[in-house]
C-alpha positions, 0 to 999 in steps of 0.5 A, a space after each residue: 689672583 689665584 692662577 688656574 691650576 689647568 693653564 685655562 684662560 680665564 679667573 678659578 671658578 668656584 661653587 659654594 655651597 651653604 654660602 649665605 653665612 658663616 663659613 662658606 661666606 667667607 670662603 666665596 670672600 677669601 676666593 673673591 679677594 683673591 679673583 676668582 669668579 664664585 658662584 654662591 649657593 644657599 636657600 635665601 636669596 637675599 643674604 645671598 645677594 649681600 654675600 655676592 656684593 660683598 665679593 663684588 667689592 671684594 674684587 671678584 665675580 659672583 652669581 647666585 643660585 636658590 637650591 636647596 641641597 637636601 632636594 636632588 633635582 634642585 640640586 641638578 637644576 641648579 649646577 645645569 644653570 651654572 653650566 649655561 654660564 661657565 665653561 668649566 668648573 674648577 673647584 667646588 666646596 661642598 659647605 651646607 651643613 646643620 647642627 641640628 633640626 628646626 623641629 627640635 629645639 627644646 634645647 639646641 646649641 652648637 653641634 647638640 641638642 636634646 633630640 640627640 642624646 638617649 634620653 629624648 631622641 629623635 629619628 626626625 632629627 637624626 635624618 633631617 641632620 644627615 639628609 642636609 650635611 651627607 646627601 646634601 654633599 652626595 646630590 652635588 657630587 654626581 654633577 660636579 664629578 660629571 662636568 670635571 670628568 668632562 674637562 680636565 680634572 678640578 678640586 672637591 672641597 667638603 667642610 665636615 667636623 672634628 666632631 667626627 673623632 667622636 668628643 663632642 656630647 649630646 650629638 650623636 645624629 650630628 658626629 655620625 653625619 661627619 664621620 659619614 662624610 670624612 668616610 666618603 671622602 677617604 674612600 672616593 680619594 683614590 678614583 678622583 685621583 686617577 681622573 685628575 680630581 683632587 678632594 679635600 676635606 675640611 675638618 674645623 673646630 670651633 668657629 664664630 658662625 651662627 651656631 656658636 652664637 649664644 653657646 654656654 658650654 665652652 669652646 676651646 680655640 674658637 676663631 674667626 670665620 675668616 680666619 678659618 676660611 684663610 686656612 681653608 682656602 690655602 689648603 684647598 689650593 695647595 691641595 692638600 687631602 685634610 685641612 683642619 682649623 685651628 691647629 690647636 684645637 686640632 692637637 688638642 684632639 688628637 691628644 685626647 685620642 691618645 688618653 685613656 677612655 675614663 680620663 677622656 670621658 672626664 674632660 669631654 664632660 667638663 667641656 660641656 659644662 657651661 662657660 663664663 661666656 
């Protein structure tokens, strides 16, 4: 069992966001194996009660709230029920997240879709994408900040994108909502500090989630949703400010930073040439 970082009685208590599939199921698993008590939160009921059971039996405790993050007051209805039901919270991981818009799927794959790129773009797509992975964070922050203040600090987790380094094609509306992300994160750092709130970032690469699924270009280091959310996890808790999963994929990146633009160029567009997946 995970000690309670503020020497409180009582299991680490957790919210999830986005917590029905993919990774933020499997960070509510990890915390839950580990004993927390894990509030999961999503806009289905039903895959969300399979997620609570499997907590269960994964030796923790767990509840579920319908709440749609891109709408504020179901957001605030839903964190004031939570209320009701615990007496603090301890962390929150800000999970929720889309890659692109149900309303445009001429073509649409991990991270990218036609509705993103110059040549058919889409303002409907482009809002819909930053309305549900930067304000669905934004909504949350407001109550999960308050309910810290008023107890004694706690930890902020926000699952963004190494997208946001800006190698990914054909996701623009995507790249710019993680790269809004990591910068409200990076800016609020130092305040959260002062009053004894940690926020980490979590920045994966290609994860086997329901957006992988089907994909054609390739995916350089994909792992686990599980095994990502280990290294979440671990980060969260040893309260570190970054963590990015995997590592390789994470270097692979920051080489290519590194390498002048026409080369960078040639290699994002051989990643996004179909595989022999």
């Amino acid at each position: 069992m995970i000690a309670n970082s503020r020497g409180m009685a009582g299991p680490l208590r957790v919210l999830v966001t986005g917590a029905s599939s993919g990774i933020g199921a499997a960070i509510a698993r990890n915390y839950a194996r580990r004993g927390a008590q894990v509030a999961l939160l999503a806009r289905r009921r039903e895959p969300l009660e399979e997620v609570a059971a499997a907590c269960r039996a994964d030796g923790g405790e767990a509840s579920v709230l319908v709440c749609d993050v891109t709408q504020k007051a179901e957001v605030a209805a839903a964190v004031g029920a939570l209320a009701e039901q615990w007496p603090r919270i301890d962390r929150a991981v800000l999970n929720a997240g889309v890659a692109w818009s149900d309303g445009a799927r001429s073509f649409a794959e991990c991270c990218t879709s036609d509705a993103q790129n110059a040549a058919a773009f889409d303002a409907g797509t482009a809002a819909e994408i930053m309305t549900t992975n930067y304000l669905g964070a934004v909504y949350f922050l407001e109550p999960v900040l308050a309910w810290m203040r008023q107890g004694s600090g706690g930890r902020i987790a926000f699952t963004g994108s190494m997208a946001a380094d800006g190698l990914l094609e054909r996701s623009g509306p995507y790249v710019a909502s993680k790269a809004a992300l990591r910068a409200l994160v990076e800016g609020m750092r130092p305040d959260a500090c002062a009053l004894n709130i940690g926020l980490t970032l979590l920045e994966p690469g290609f994860v086997e989630t329901g957006m992988t699924e089907g994909v054609r270009y390739r995916m350089p280091f994909l792992i686990s949703a599980e095994r990502a959310a280990e290294a979440f996890v671990r980060g969260i808790e040893d309260g570190k400010d970054r963590v990015r999963a995997p590592w390789q994929m994470s270097a692979l990146v920051g080489v290519a930073r590194l390498v002048p633009a026409p080369l960078r160029a040639l290699g994002v567009r051989w990643l996004g040439r179909a595989s022999d997946r």
